[in-house]
BAFI-3210 file (N, C-alpha, C; in Angstrom, 3 decimals, decimal comma, padded with zeros to 6 digits):
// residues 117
n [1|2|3|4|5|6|7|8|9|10|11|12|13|14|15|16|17|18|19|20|21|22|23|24|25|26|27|28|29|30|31|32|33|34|35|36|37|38|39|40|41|42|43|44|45|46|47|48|49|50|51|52|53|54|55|56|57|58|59|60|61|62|63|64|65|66|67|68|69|70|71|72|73|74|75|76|77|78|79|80|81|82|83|84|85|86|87|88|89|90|91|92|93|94|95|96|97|98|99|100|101|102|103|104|105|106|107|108|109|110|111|112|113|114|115|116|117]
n.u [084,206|087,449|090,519|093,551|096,221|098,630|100,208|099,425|100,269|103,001|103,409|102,747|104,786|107,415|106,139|106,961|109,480|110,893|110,217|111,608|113,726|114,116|113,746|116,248|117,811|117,295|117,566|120,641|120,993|120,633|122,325|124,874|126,965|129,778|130,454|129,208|128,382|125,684|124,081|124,375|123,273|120,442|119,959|119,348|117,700|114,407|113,527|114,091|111,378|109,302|110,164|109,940|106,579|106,209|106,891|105,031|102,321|102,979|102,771|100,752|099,227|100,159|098,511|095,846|096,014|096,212|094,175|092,451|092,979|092,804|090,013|088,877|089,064|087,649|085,446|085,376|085,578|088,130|090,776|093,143|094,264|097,071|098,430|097,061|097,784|100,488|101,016|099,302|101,218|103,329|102,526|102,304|104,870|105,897|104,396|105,471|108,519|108,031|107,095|109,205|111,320|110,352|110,490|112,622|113,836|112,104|113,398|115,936|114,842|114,078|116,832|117,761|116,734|117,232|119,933|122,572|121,934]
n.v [084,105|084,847|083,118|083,216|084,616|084,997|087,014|089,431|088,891|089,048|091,177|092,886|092,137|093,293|095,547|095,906|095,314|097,440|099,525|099,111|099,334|101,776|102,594|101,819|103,504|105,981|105,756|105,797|107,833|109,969|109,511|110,812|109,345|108,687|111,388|113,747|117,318|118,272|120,263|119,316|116,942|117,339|118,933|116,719|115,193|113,784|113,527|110,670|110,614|111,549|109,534|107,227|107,697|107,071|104,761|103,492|104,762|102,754|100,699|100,079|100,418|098,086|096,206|097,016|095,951|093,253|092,836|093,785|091,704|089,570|089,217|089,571|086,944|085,628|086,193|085,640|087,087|086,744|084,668|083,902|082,543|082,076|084,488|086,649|084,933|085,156|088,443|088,322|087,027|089,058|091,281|091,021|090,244|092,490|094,541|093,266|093,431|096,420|096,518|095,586|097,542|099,685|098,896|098,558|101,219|102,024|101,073|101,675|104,972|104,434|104,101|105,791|107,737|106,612|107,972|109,374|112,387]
n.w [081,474|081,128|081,053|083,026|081,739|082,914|082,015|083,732|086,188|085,408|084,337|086,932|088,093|087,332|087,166|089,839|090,456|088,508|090,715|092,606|092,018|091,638|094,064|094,943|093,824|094,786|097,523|096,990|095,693|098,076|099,928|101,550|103,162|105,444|108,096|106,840|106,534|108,848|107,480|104,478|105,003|104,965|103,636|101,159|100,633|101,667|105,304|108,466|109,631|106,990|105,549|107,102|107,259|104,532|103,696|105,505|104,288|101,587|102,083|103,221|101,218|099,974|101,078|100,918|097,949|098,113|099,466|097,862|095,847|096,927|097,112|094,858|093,438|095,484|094,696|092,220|089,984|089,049|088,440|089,418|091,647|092,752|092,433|094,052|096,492|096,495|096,277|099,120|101,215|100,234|101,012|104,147|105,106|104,373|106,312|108,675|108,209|108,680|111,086|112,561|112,128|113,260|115,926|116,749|116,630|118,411|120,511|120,549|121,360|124,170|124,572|124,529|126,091|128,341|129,068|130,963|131,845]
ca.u [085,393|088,590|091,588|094,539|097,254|099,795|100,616|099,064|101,191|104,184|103,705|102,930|106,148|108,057|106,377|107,034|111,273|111,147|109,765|112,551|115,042|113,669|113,721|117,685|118,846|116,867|118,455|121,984|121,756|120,617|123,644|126,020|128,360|130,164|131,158|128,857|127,998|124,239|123,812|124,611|122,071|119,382|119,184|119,824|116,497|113,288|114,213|113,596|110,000|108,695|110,900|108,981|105,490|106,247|106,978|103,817|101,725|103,291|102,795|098,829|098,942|099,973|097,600|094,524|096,276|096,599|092,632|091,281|093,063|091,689|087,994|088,435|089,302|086,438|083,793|085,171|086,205|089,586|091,118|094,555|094,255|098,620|098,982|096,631|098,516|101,442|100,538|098,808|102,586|103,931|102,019|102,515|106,405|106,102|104,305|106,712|109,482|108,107|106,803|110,922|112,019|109,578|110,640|113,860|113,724|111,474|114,264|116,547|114,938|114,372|117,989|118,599|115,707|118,412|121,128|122,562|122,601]
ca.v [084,587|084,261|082,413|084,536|083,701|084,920|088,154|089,987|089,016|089,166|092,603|092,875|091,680|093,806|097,153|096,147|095,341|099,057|100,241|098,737|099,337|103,319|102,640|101,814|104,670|107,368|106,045|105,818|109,720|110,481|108,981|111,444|108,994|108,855|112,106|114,315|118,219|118,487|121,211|118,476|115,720|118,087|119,767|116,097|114,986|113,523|112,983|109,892|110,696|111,313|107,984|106,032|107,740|106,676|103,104|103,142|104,323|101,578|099,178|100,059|100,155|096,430|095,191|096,841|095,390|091,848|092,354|093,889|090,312|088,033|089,373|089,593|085,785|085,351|086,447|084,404|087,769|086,596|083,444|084,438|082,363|082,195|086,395|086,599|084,505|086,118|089,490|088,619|087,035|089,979|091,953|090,377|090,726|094,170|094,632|092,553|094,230|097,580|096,430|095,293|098,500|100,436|097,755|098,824|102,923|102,620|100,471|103,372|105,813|104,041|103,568|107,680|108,466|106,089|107,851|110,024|114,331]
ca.w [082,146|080,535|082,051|083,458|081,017|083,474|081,763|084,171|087,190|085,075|084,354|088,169|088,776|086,066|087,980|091,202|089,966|088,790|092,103|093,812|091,232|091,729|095,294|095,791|092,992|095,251|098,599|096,904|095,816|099,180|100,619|102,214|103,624|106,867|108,324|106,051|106,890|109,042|106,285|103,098|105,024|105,292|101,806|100,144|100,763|103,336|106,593|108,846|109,665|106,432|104,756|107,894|106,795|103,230|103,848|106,117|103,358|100,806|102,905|103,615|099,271|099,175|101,769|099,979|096,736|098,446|099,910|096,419|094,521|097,516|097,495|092,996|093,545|096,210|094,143|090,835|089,319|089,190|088,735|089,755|093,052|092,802|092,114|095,095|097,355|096,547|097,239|100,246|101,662|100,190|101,933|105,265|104,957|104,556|107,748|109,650|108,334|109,258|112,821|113,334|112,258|114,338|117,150|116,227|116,670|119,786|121,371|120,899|121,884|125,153|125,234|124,793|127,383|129,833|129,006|131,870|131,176]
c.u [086,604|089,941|092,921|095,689|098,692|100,481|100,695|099,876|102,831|104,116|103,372|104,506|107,208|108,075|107,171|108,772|111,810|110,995|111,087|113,784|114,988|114,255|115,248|118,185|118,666|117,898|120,382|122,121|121,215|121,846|124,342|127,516|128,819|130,539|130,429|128,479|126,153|123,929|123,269|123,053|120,600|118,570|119,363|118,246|115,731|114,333|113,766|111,881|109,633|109,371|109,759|107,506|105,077|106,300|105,821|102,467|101,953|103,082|101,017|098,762|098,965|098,951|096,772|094,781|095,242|095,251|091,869|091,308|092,525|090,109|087,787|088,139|088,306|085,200|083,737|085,279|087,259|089,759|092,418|094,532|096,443|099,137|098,409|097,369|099,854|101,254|100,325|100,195|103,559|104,010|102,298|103,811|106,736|105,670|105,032|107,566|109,424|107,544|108,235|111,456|111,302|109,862|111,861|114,145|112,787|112,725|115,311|116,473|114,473|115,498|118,546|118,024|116,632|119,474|121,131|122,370|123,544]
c.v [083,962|084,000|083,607|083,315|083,983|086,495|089,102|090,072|089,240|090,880|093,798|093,034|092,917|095,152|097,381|096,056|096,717|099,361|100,292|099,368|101,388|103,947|103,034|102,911|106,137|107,254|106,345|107,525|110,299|110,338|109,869|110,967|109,137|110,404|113,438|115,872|117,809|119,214|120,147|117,363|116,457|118,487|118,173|115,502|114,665|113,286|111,658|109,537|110,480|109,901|106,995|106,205|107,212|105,461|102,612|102,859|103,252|100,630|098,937|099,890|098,715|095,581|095,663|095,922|094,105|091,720|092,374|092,414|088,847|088,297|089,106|087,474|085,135|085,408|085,960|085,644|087,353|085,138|082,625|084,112|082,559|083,575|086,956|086,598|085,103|087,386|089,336|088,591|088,241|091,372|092,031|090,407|092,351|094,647|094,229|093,479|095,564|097,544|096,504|096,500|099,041|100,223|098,673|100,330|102,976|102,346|101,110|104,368|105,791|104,284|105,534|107,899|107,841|106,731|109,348|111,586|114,856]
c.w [081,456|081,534|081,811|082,525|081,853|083,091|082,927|085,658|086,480|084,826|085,940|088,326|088,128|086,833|089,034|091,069|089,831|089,416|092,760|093,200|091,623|093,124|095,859|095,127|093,961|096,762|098,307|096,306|097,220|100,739|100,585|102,374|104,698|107,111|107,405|107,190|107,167|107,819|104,856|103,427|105,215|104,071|100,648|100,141|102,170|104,094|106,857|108,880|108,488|105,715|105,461|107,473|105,384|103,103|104,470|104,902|101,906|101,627|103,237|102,116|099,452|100,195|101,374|098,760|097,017|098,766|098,734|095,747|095,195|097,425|095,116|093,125|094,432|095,806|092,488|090,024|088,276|089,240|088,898|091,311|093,554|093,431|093,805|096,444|097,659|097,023|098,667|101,423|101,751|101,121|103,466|105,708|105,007|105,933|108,157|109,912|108,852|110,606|113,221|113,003|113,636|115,666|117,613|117,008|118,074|121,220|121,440|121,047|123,281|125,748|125,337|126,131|128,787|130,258|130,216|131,379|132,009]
res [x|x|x|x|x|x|x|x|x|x|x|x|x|x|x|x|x|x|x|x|x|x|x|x|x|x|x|x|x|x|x|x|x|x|x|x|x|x|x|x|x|x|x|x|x|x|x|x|x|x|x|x|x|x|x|x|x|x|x|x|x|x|x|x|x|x|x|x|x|x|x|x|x|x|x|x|x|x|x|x|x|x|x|x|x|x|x|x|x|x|x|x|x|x|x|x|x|x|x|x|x|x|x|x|x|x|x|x|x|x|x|x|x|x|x|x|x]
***
C-alpha cells in the first residue's frame, strides 16, 4: 500500500473550491433583485423547492463520500485518516446547516398559517 502523498485531498479540495465557486456565479445570475417582475423570477431559473431538493441531494453525496473514506480507512484501504475526518465534519455541517434552514421555512410557514384572512 502506498502512502497518500496528499495530492489526493488537495485535488479534493481544488474540486470542491470550483463547486462553490460554480455555486455563487449560478445564484448571482439568478438574482433578480428587489422589486423584480413574478414573470422575470420565474423564467430566470429553479424555484425554492427544487434549490431545497438539490441541496438535499448534495448533502446525501457528501455523507456517502465521508462514509465511503471512513470504511476505505477502516479496512486499511486508505490511509487518509485526516481527508476522512474532514469530510466526515464536512459532512455534518452540511446537515446542520440544512436542518436550520428547513427549521427556518417551517417556522414561517407556521407564522403564515397564523396569519388572520
Amino acid at each position: 500500500m502506498a502512502p497518500d502523498t496528499g495530492l489526493t485531498s488537495g485535488n479534493a479540495m481544488t474540486q470542491d473550491l470550483l463547486q462553490i465557486k460554480a455555486h455563487a456565479q449560478a445564484l448571482e445570475g439568478t438574482s433578480n433583485g428587489i422589486g423584480g417582475a413574478e414573470s422575470d423570477a420565474q423564467s430566470s431559473g429553479p424555484g425554492f423547492a427544487q434549490r431545497m431538493a438539490d441541496a438535499l441531494r448534495q448533502v446525501n453525496q457528501q455523507d456517502r463520500a465521508a462514509d465511503e473514506k471512513m470504511a476505505a480507512v477502516d479496512t486499511g484501504a486508505s490511509d487518509d485518516l485526516v481527508g476522512a475526518m474532514l469530510a466526515s465534519q464536512e459532512a455534518g455541517l452540511s446537515f446542520s446547516m440544512l436542518m436550520q434552514v428547513r427549521n427556518k421555512v417551517m417556522g414561517a410557514v407556521e407564522e403564515l398559517v397564523k396569519l388572520p384572512l
